[in-house]
DSSP file (Angstrom, degrees, kcal/mol; ACC not computed):
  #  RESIDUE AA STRUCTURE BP1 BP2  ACC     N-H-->O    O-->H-N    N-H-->O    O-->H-N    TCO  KAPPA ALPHA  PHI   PSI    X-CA   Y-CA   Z-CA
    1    1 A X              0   0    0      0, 0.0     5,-0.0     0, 0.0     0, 0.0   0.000 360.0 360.0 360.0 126.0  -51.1   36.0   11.1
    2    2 A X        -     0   0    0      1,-0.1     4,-0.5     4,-0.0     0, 0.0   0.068 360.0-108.1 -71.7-173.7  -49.6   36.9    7.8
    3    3 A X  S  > S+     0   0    0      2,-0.2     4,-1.8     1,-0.1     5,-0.3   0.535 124.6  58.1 -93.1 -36.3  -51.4   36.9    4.3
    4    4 A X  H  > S+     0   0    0      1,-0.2     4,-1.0     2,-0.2    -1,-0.1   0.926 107.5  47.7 -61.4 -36.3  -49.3   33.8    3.5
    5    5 A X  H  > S+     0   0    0      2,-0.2     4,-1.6     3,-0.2    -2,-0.2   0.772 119.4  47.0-105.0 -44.5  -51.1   32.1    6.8
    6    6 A X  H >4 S+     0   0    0     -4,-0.5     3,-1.8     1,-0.2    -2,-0.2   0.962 107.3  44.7 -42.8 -74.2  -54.3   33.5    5.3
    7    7 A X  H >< S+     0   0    0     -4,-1.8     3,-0.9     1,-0.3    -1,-0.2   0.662 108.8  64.6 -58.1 -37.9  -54.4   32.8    2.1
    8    8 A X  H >< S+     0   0    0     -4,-1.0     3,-1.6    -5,-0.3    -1,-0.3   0.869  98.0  59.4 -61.5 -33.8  -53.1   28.9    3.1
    9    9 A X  T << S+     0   0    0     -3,-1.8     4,-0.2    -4,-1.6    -1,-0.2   0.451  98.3  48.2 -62.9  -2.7  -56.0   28.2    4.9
   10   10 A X  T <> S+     0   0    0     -3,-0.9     4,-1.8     1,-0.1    -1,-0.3   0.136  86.4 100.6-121.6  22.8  -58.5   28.6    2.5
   11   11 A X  H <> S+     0   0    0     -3,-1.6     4,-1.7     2,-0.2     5,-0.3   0.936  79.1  53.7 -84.0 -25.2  -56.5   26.2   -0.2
   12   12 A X  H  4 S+     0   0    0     -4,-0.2   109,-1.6     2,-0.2    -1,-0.2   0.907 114.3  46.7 -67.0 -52.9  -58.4   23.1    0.2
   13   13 A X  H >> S+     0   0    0     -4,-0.2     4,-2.9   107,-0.2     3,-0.6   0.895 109.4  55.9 -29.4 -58.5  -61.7   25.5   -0.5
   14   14 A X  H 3X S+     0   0    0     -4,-1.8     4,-5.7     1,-0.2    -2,-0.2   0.916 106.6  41.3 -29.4 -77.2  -60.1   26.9   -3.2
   15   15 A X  H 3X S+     0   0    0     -4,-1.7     4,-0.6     2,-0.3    -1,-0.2   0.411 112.4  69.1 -53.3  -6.5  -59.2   23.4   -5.4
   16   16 A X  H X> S+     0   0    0     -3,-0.6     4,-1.6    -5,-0.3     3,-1.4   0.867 104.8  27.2 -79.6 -58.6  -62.5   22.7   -4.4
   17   17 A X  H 3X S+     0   0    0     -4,-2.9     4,-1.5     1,-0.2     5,-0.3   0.992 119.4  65.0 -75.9 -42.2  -64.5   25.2   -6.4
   18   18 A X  H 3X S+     0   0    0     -4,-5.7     4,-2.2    -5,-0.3    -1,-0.2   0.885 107.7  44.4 -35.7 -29.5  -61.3   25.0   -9.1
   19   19 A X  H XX S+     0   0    0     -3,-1.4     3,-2.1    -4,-0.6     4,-0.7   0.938 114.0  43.3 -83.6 -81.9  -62.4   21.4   -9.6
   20   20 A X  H >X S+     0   0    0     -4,-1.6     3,-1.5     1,-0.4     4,-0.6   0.595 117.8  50.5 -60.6 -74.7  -66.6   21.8   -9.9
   21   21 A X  H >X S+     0   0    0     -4,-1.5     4,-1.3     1,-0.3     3,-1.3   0.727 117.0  37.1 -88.8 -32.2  -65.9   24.6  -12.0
   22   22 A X  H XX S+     0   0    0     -4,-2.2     4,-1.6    -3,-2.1     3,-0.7   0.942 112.0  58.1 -31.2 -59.3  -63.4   22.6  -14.2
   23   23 A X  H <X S+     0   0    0     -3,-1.5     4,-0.8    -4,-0.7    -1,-0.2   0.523 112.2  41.0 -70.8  -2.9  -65.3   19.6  -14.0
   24   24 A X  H <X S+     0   0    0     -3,-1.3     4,-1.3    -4,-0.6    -1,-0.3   0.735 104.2  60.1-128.4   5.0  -68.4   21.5  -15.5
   25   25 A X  H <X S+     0   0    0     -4,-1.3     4,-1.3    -3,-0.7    -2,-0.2   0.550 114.7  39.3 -64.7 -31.4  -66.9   23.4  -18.0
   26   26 A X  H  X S+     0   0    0     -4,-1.6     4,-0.9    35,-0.3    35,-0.2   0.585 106.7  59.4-103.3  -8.2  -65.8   20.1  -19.4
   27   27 A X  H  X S+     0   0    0     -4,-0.8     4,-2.4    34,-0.5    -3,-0.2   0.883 109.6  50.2 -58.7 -57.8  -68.9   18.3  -18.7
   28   28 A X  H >X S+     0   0    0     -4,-1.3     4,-1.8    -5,-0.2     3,-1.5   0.837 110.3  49.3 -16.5 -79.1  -70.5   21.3  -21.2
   29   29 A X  H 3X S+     0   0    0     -4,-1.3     4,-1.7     1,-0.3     3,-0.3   0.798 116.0  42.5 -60.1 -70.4  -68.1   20.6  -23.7
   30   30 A X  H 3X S+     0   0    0     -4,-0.9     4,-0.7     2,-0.3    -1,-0.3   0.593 110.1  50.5  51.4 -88.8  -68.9   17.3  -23.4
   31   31 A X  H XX S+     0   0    0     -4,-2.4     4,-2.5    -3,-1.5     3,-1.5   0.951 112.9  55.7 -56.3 -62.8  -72.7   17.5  -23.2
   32   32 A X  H 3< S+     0   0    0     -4,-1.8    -2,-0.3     1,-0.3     4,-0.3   0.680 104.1  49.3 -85.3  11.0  -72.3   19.7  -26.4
   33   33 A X  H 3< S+     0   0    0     -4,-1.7    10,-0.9    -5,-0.3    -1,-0.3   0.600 117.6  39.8 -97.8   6.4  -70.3   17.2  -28.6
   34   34 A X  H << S+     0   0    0     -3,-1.5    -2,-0.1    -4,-0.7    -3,-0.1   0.543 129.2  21.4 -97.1 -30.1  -72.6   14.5  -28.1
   35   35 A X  S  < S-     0   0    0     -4,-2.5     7,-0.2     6,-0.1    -3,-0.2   0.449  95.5-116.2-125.0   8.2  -76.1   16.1  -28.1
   36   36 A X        +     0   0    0     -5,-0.5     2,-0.3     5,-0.3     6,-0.2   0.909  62.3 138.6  79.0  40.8  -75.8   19.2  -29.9
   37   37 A X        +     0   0    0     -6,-0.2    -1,-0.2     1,-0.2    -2,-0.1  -0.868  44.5  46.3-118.8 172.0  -76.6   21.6  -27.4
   38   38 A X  S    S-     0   0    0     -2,-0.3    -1,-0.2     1,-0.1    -2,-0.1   0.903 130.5 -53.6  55.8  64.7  -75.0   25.0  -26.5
   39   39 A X  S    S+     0   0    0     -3,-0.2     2,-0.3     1,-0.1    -2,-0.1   0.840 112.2 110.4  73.4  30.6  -74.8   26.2  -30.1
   40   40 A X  S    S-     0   0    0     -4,-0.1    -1,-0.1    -5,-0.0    -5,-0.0  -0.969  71.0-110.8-146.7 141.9  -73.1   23.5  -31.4
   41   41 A X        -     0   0    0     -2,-0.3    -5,-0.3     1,-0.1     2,-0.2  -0.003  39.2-107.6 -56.0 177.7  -73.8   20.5  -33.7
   42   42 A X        -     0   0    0     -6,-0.2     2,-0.5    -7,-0.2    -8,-0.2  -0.695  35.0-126.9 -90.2 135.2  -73.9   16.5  -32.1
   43   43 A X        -     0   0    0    -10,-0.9     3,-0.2    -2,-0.2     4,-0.1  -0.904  33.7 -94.1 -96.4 127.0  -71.0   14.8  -33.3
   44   44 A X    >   -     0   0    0     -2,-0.5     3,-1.6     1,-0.2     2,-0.2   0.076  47.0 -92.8 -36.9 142.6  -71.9   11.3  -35.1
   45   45 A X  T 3  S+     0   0    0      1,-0.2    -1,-0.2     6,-0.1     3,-0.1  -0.384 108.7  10.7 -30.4 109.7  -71.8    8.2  -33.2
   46   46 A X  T 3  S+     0   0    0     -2,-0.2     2,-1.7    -3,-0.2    -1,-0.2   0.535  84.2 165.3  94.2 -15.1  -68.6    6.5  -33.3
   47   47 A X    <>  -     0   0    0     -3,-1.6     4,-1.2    -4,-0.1     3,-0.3  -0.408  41.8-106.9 -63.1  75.3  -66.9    9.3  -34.9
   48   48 A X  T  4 S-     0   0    0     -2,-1.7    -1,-0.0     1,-0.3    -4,-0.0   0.256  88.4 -10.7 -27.9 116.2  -63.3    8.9  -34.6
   49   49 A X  T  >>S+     0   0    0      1,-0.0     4,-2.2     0, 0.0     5,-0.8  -0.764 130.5  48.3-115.9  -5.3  -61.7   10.8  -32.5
   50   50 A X  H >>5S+     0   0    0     -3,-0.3     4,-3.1     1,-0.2     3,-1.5   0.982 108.7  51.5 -70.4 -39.3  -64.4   13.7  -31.3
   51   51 A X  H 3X5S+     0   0    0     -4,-1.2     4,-2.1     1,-0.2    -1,-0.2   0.996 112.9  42.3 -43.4 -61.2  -67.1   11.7  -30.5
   52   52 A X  H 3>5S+     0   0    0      1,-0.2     4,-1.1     2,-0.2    -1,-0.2   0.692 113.2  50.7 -60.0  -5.2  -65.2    9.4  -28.4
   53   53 A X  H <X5S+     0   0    0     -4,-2.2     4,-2.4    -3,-1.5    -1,-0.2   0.811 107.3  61.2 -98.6 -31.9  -63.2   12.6  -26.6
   54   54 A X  H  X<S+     0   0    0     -4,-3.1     4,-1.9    -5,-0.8    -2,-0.2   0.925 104.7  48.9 -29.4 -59.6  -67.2   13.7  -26.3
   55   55 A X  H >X>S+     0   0    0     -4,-2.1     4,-2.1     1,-0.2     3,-1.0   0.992 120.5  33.7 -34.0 -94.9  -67.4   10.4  -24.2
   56   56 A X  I 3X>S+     0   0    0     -4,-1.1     4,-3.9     1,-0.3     5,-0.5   0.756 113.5  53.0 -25.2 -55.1  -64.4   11.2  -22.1
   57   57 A X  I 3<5S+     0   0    0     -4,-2.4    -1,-0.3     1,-0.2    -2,-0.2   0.631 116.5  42.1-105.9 -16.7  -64.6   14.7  -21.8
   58   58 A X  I <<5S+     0   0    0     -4,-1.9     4,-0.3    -3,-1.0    -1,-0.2   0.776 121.0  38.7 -54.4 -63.6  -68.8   14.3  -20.4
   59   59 A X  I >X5S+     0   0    0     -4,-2.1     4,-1.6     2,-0.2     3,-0.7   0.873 124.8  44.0 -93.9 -31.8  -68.4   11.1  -17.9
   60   60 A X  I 3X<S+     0   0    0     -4,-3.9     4,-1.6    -5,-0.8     5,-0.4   0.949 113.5  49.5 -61.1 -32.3  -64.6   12.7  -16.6
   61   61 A X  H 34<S+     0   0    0     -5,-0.5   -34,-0.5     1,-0.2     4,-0.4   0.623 111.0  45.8-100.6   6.0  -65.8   15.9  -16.4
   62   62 A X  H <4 S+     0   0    0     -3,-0.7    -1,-0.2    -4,-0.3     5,-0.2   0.523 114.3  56.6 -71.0 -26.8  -69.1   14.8  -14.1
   63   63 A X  H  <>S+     0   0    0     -4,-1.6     5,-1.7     1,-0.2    -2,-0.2   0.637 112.3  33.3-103.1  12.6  -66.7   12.8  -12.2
   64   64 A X  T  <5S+     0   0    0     -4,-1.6   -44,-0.2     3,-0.2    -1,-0.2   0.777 112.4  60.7-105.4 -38.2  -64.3   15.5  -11.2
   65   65 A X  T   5S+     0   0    0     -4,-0.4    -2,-0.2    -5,-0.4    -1,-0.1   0.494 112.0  36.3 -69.9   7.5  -66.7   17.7  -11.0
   66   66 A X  T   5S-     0   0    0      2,-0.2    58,-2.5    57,-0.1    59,-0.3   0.454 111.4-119.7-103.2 -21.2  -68.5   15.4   -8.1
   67   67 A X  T   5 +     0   0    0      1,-0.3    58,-0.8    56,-0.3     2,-0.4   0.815  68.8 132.3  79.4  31.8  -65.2   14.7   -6.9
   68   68 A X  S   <S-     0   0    0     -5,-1.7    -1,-0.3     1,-0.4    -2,-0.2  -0.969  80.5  -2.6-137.9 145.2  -65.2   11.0   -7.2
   69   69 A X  S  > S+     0   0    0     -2,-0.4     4,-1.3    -3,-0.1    -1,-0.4   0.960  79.7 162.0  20.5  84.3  -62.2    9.5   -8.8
   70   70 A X  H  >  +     0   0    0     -3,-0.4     4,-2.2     2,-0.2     5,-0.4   0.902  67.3  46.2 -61.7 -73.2  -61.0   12.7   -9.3
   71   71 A X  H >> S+     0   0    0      2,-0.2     4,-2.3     1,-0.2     3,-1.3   0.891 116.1  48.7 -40.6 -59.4  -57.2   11.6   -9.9
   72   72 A X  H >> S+     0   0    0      1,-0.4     3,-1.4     2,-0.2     4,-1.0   0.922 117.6  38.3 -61.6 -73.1  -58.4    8.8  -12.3
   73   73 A X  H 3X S+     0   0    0     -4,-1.3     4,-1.2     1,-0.3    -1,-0.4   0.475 117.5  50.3 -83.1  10.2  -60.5   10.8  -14.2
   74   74 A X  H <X S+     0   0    0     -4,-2.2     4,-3.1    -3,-1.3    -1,-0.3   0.740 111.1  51.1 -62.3 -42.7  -58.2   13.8  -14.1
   75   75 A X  H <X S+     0   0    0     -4,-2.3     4,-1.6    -3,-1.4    -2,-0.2   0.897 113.1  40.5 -75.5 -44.1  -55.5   11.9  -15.1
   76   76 A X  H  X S+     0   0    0     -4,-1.0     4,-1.1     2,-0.2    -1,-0.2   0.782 112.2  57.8 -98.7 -35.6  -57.2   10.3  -18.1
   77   77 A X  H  X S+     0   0    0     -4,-1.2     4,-0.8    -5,-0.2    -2,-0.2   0.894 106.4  46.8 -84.5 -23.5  -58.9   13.6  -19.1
   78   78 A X  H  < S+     0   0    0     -4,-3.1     4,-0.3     2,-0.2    -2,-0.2   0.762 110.1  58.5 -68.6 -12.1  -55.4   15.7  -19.5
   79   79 A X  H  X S+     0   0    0     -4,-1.6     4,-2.4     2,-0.2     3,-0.4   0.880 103.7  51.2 -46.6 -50.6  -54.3   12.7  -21.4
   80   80 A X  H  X>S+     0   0    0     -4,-1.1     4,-3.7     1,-0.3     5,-0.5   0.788 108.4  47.6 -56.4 -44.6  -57.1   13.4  -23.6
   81   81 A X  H  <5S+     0   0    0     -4,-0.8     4,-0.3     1,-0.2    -1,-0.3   0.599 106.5  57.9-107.2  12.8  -56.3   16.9  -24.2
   82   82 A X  H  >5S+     0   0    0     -3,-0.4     4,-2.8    -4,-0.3    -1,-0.2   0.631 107.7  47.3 -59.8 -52.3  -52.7   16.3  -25.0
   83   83 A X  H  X5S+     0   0    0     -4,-2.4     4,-2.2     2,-0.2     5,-0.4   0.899 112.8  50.1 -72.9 -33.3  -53.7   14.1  -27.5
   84   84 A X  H  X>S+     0   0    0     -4,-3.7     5,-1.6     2,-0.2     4,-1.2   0.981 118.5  38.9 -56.3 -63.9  -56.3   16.9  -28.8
   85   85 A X  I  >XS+     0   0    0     -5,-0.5     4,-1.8    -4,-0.3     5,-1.7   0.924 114.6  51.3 -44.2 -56.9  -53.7   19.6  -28.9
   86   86 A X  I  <5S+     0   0    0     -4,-2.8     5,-0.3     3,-0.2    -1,-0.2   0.938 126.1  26.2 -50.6 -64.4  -50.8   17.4  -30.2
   87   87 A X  I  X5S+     0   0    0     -4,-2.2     4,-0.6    -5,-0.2    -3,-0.2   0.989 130.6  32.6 -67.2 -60.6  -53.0   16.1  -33.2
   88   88 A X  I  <5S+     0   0    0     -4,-1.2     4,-0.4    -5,-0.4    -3,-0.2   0.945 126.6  20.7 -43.0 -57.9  -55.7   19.0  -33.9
   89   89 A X  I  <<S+     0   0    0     -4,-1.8    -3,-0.2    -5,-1.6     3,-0.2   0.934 106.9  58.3-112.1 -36.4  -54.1   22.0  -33.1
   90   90 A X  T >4<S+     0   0    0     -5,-1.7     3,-0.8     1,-0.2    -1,-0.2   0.415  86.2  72.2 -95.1  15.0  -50.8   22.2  -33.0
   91   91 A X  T 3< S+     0   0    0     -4,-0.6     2,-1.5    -6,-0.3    -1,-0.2   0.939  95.5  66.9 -68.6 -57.0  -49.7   21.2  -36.7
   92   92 A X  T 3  S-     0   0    0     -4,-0.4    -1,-0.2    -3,-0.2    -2,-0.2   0.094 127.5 -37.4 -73.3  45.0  -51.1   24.5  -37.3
   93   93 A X    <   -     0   0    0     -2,-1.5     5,-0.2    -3,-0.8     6,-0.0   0.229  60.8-109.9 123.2 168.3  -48.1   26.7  -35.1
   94   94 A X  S    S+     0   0    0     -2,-0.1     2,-0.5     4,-0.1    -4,-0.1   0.706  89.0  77.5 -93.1 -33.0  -46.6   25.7  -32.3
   95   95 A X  S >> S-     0   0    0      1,-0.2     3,-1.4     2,-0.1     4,-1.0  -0.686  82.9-114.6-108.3 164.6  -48.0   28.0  -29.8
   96   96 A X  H 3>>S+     0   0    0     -2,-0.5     4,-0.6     1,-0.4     5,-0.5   0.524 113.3  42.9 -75.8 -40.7  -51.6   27.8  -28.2
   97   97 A X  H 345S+     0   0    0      2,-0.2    -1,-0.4     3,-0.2    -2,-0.1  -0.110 108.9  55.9 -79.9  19.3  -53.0   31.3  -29.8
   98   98 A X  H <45S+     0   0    0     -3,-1.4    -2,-0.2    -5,-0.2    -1,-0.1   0.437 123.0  31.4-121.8 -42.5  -51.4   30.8  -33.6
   99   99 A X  H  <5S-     0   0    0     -4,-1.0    -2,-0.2    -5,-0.1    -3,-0.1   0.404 102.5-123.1-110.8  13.1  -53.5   27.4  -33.5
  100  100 A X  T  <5S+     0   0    0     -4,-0.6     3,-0.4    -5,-0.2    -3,-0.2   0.231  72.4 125.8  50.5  15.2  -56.5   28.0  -31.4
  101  101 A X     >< +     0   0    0     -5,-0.5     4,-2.7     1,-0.2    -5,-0.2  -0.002  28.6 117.3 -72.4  27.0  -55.6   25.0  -28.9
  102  102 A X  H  >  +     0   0    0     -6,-0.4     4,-1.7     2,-0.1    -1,-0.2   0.925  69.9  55.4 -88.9  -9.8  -55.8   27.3  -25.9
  103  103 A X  H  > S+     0   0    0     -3,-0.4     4,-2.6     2,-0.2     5,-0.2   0.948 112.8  42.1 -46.6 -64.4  -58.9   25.2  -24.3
  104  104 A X  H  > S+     0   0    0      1,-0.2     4,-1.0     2,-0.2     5,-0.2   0.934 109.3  56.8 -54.6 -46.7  -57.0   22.0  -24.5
  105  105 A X  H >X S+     0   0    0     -4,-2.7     4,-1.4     1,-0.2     3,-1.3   0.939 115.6  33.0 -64.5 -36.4  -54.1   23.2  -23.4
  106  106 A X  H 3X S+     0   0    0     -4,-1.7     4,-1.4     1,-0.2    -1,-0.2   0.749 113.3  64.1 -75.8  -9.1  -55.5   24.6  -20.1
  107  107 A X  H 3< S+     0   0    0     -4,-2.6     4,-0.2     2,-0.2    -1,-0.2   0.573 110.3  39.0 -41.5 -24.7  -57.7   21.9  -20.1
  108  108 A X  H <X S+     0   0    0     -3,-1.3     4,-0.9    -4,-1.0    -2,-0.2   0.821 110.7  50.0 -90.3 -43.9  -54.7   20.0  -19.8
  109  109 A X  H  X S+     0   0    0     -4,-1.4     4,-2.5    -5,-0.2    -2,-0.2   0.857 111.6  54.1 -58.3 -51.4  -52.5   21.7  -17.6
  110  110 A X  H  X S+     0   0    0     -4,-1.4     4,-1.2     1,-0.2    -2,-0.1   0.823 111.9  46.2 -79.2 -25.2  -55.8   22.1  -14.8
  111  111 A X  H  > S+     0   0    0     -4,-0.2     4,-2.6     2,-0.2    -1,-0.2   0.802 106.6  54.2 -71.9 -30.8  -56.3   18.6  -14.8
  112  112 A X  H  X S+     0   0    0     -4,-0.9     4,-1.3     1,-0.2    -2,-0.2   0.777 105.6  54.0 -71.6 -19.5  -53.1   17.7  -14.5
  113  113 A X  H  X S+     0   0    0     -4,-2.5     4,-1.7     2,-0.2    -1,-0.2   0.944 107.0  48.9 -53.0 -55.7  -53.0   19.8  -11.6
  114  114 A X  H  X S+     0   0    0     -4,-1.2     4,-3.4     2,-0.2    -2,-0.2   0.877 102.9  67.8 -43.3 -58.9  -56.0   17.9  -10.1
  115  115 A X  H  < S+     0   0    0     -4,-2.6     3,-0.3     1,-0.2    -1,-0.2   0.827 111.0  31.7  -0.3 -99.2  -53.9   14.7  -11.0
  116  116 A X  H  < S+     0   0    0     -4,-1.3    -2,-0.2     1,-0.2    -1,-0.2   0.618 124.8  40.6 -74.1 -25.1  -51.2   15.7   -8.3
  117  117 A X  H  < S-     0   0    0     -4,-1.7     2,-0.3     1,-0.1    -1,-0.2   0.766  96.0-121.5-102.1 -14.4  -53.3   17.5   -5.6
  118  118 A X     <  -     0   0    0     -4,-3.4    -1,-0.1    -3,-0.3   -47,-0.1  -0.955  40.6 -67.0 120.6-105.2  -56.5   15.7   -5.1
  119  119 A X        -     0   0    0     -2,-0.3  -100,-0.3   -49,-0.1   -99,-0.2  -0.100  65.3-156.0 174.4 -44.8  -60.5   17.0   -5.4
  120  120 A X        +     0   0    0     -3,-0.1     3,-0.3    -6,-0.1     6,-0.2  -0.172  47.1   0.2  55.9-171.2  -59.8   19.3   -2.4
  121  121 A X  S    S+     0   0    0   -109,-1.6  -102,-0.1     1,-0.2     3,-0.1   0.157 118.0  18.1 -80.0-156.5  -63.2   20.0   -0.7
  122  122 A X  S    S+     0   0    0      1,-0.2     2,-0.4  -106,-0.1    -1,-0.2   0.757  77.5 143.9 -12.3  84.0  -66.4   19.3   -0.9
  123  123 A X    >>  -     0   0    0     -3,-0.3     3,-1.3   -56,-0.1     4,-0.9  -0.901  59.7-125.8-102.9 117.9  -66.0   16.2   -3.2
  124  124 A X  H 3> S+     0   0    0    -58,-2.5     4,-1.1    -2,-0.4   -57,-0.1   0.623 108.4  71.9 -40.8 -21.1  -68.2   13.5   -2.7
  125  125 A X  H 3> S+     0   0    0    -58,-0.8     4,-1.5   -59,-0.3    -1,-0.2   0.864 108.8  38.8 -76.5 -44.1  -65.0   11.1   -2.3
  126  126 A X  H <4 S+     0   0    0     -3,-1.3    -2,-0.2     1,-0.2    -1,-0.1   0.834 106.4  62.1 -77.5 -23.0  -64.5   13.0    1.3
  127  127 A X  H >X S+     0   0    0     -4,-0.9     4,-0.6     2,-0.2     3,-0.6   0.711 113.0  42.1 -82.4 -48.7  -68.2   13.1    2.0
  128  128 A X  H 3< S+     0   0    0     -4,-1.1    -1,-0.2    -5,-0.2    -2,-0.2   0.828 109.4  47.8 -62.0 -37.6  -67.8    9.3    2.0
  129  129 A X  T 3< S+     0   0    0     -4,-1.5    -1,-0.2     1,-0.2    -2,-0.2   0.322 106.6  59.4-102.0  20.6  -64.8    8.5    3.7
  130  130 A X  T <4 S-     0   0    0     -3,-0.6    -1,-0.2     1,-0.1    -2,-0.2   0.300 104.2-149.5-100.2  -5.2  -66.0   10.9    6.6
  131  131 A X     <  -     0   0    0     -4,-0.6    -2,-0.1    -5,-0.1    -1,-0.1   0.098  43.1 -20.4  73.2-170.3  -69.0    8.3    6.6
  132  132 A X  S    S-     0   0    0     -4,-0.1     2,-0.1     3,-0.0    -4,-0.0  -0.382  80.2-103.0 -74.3 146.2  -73.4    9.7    7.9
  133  133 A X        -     0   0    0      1,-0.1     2,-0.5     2,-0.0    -3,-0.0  -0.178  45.8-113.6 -65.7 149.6  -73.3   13.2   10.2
  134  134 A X        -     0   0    0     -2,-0.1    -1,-0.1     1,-0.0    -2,-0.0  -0.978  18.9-150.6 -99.2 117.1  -73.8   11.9   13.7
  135  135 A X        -     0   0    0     -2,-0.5     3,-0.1     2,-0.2    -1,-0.0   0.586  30.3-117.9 -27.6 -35.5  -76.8   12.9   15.0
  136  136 A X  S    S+     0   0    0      1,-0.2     2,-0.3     2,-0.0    -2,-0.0   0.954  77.5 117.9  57.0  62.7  -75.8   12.9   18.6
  137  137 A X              0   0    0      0, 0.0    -1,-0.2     0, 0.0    -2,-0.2  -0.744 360.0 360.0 -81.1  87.7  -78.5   10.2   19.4
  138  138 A X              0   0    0     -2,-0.3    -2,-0.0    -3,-0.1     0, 0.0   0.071 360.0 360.0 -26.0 360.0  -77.8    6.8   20.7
């Protein structure tokens, strides 16, 4: 068995813990634009557009980081951080380290990833559709 053979077996573990650790890195960010925690002010209610990407970036990034709707909210949170880069950061130069948009952009990129490949394990979405542990009881 090769290294290629290895390394293949363990990708569905892999994209697993990529996702939780995505999904809570952008729950953080999240957490701290809406209540002001981890060193950072609360952004008003209703304050067009970071409050609302607060929103997004809080209930997507709990539900990829459970693994339920993954795709949906994957999909809808690199959306999100296209639209952050495109508007915030990149009028001030074009590439991700001139304008300080390198969190959105891999924010964007890693979701989109998620997008095409799925939660991978231990997601709550699989933990469901493999239905209650049998006991071995009758």
């Amino acid at each position: 068995m090769g290294i290629t053979d290895r390394l293949d077996r363990h990708q569905p573990l892999v994209l697993g813990l990529f996702r939780i650790v995505i999904g809570l890195l952008f729950t953080s960010e999240g957490a701290a634009t809406l209540f002001g925690v981890l060193d950072r002010k609360a952004t008003p209610a209703g304050d067009w557009p970071f409050w609302y990407a607060g929103v997004i970036e809080l209930v997507c990034g709990v539900l990829v980081l459970l693994g339920i709707l993954t795709r949906g909210a994957a999909f809808l949170s690199s959306g999100a951080m296209a639209f952050a880069y495109f508007t915030e950061h990149q009028p001030d130069g074009l590439f991700p380290l001139q304008n300080g948009g390198l969190s959105p952009a891999l924010f964007c990129w890693g979701f989109l990833l998620l997008v095409f490949f799925g939660p991978g394990a231990l997601s709550l979405s699989a933990l469901v559709r493999r239905g209650p542990a049998s006991t071995g009881r009758q």
